[in-house]
N, C-alpha and C positions, 0 to 999 in steps of 0.2 A: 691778105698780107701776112706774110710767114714771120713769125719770131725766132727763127731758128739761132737765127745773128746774137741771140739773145741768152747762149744756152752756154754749158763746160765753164771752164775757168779763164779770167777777162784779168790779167793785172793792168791796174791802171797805173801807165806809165808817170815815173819825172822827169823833170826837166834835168840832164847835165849842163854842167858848165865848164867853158873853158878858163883858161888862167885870168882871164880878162873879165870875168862873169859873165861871160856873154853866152846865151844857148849853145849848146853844142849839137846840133843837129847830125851830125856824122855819128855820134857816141848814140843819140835817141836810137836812129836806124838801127845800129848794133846791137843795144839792147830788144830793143822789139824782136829783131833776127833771130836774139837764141830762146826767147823765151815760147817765140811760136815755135822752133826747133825743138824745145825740152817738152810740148805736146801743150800748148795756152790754145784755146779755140781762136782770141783774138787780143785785140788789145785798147785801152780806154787812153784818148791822148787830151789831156786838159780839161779834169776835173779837177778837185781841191789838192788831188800827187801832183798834177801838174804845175804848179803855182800858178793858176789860170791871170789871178788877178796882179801878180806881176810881171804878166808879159805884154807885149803889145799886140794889136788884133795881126798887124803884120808880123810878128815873130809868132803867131799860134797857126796862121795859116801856112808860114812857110813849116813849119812841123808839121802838120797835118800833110801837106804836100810832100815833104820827102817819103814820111811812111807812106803814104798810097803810089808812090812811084815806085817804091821796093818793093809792091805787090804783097805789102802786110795787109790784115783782115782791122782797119782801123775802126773804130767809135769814136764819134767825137763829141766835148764838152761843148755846150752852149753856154756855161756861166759867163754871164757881160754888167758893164754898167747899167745899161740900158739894151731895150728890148732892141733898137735896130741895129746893135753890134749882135747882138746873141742870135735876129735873122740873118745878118752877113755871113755869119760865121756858120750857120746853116747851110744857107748859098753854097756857097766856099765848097762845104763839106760834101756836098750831094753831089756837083763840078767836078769836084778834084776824085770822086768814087770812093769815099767811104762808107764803109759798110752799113754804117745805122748813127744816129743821134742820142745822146744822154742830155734831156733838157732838163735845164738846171733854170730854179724859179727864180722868180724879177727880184731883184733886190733894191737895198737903199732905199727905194722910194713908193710908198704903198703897199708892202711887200705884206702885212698881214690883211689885205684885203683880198678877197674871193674872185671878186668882181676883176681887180687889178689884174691878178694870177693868172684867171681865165683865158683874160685880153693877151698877154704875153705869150702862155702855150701857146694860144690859137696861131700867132701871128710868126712864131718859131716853126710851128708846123706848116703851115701854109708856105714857108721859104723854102721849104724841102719836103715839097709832098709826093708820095711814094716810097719815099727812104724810112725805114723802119726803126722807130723811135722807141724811148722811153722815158719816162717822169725821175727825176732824180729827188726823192723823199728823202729828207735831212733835217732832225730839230735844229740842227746847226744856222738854216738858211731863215729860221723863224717865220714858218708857214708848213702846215701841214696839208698835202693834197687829198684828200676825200674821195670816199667809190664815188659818188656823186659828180664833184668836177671829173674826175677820169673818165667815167664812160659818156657824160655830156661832151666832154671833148671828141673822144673815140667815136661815138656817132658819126660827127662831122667830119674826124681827120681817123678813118682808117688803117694807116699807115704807124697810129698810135698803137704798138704791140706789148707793151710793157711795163714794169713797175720796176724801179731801184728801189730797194727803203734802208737805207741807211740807220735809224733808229734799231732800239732794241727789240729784245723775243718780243714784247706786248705791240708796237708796231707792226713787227714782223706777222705777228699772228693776227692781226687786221687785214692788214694788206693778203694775207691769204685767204681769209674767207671773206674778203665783200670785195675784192678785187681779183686776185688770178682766180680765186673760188666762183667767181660768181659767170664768167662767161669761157668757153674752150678758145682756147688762140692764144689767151693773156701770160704772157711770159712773168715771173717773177724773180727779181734778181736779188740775190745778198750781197747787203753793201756795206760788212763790216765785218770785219777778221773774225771778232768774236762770237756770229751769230752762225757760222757755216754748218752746225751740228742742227740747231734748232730750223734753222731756214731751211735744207733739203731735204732733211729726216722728218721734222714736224709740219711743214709748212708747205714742202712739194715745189721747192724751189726749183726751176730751171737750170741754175747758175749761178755764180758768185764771181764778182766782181771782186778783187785783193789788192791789198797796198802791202803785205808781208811776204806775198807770192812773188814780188818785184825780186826779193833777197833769197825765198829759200823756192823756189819753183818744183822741185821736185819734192817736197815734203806737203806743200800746199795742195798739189795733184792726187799727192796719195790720201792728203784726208778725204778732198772733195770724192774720191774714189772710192772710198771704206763708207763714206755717206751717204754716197748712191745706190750700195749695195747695202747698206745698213736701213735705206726705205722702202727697200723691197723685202725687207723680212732677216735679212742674215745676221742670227746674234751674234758671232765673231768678230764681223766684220762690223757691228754697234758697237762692241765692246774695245776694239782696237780702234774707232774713230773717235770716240770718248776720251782712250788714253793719249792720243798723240794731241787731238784739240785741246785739252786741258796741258798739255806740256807747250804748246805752242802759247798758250795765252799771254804772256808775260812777255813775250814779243807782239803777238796781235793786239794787245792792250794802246798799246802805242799808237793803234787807228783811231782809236777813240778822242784823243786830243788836241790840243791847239798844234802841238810839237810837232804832231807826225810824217811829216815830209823831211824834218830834221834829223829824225830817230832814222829813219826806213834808210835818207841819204848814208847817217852813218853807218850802219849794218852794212849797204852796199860795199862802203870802202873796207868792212871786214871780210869781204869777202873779196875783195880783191879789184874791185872795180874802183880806179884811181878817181874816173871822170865825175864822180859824184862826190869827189873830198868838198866843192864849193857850194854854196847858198849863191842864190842870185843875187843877195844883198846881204853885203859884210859884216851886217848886225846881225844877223839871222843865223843864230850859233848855239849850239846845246851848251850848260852850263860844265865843267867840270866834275860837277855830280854825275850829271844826266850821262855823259859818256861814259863813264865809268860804268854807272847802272845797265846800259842801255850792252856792255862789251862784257861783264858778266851773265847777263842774260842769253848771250848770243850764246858765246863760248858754253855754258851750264846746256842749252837745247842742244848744240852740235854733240857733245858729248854721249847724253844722251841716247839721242837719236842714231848715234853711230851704232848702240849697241841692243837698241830697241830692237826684239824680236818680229814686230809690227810693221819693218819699212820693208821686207820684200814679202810675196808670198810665200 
């Protein structure tokens, strides 16, 4: 079973909204559209960018459906209440021709037992087997997944190609030596703005998965670019993915918290993108601080980066 699904730069998509808050599924399509256009290998639809757990199982599958009918390269989120929503939504996804799975562990109930966990992958895998998966590693989900359950599972479900780890470098650096390190196939994905230096250069990462790549697509290309070429030996190309990753941080910081679907949304409307001026729910709002902060930040990289030696060869 090929990981290939697994590999380049993956922004995981938001949800827009229309005036009404209602999904905007014509606006999702559009975005997806330019960002596989501006060179994304593919794209993640309902993980924690997506507001998985405020939508409905029928408003994630009719997303999931419009991107696979516009012939986008989809991943889909499994985050559910319960495990026989997060198999449905497997179903669904395998059905409807998306590319691969990001399984996202059991929640609410049980969630720091092994045993629980176990049962939930398995039974996620099993709703969609063949389709080429991966574990979605998160302190956020309070459960850490182990080489252990991983390749116990992967024995049984093949089709299991992969690691997300969303945690920092010291996760990151586990997950590369006792998981992608430990057998040839195993994809390893970066699943956090901040770790894309450490995770492909150090770590032999595959991919990165981005929630900042949503705003700035061509700047996030070019690190993961100077990265790939910086783990095969090139000082220059170290020392210019160092500069632009460190100036980008103050923007990728914003993955890291409760906020960030809020932060990403409003970057988007600085760049021009109207349909993400809404949250799904009216309370769901950055404070007057945070926008401010969040619109100095932006404006301070763009600047930058405008006259950064580092953005073309």
């Amino acid at each position: 079973m090929s990981s290939q699904v697994f590999s380049g730069t993956i922004p995981a998509l938001m949800t827009p909204c229309d005036a009404d808050r209602r999904p905007d599924f014509d606006a999702l399509v559009r975005t997806g559209r330019q960002l596989v256009d501006a060179g994304m290998s593919g794209l993640v639809y309902c993980g924690s960018m997506g507001d998985w757990p405020l939508l409905t199982l029928e408003q994630r599958m009719e997303g999931v459906e419009r991107l696979t009918n516009a012939g986008l390269p989809v991943i889909v989120g499994t985050g559910a209440q319960n495990t026989a929503q997060a198999a449905a939504l497997a179903r669904h996804a395998k059905t409807k021709g998306a590319r691969g799975l990001m399984i996202i562990p059991r929640v609410l109930s049980r969630g720091s037992s092994a045993a629980a966990q176990r049962g939930h992958f398995a039974s996620v895998l099993e709703a969609a087997v063949d389709l080429p998966s991966v574990i979605y590693n998160s302190p956020y989900y309070g459960f850490q997944t182990r080489a252990e359950l991983f390749f116990e599972l992967r024995r049984e479900y093949p089709h299991l190609v992969g690691f997300k780890e969303f945690g920092g470098a010291e996760s990151l650096s586990y997950a590369a030596e006792h998981i992608a390190g430990r057998e040839a196939g195993v994809a390893l994905m970066v699943g956090v703005d901040t770790q894309v230096f450490h995770g492909v250069v150090n770590c032999g990462a595959s991919g990165v998965i981005t929630g900042i790549g949503n705003v700035l697509p061509r700047e996030v290309l070019r690190l993961v670019e100077l990265c790939q070429r910086a783990a095969k030996g090139d000082p220059e190309a170290r020392r210019l993915a160092l500069e632009l990753e460190d100036a980008l941080k103050p923007l990728s910081v914003f993955d890291e918290g409760v906020d960030l679907v809020l932060y990403f949304k409003r970057l988007m409307t600085l760049q021009g993108h109207e349909e993400y001026a809404l949250q799904l729910n009216a309370f769901d709002v950055l404070s007057p601080s945070q926008e401010t902060l969040a619109t100095r930040r932006f404006k301070t990289f763009r600047s930058w980066y405008a006259s950064w030696r580092g953005a073309k060869d």
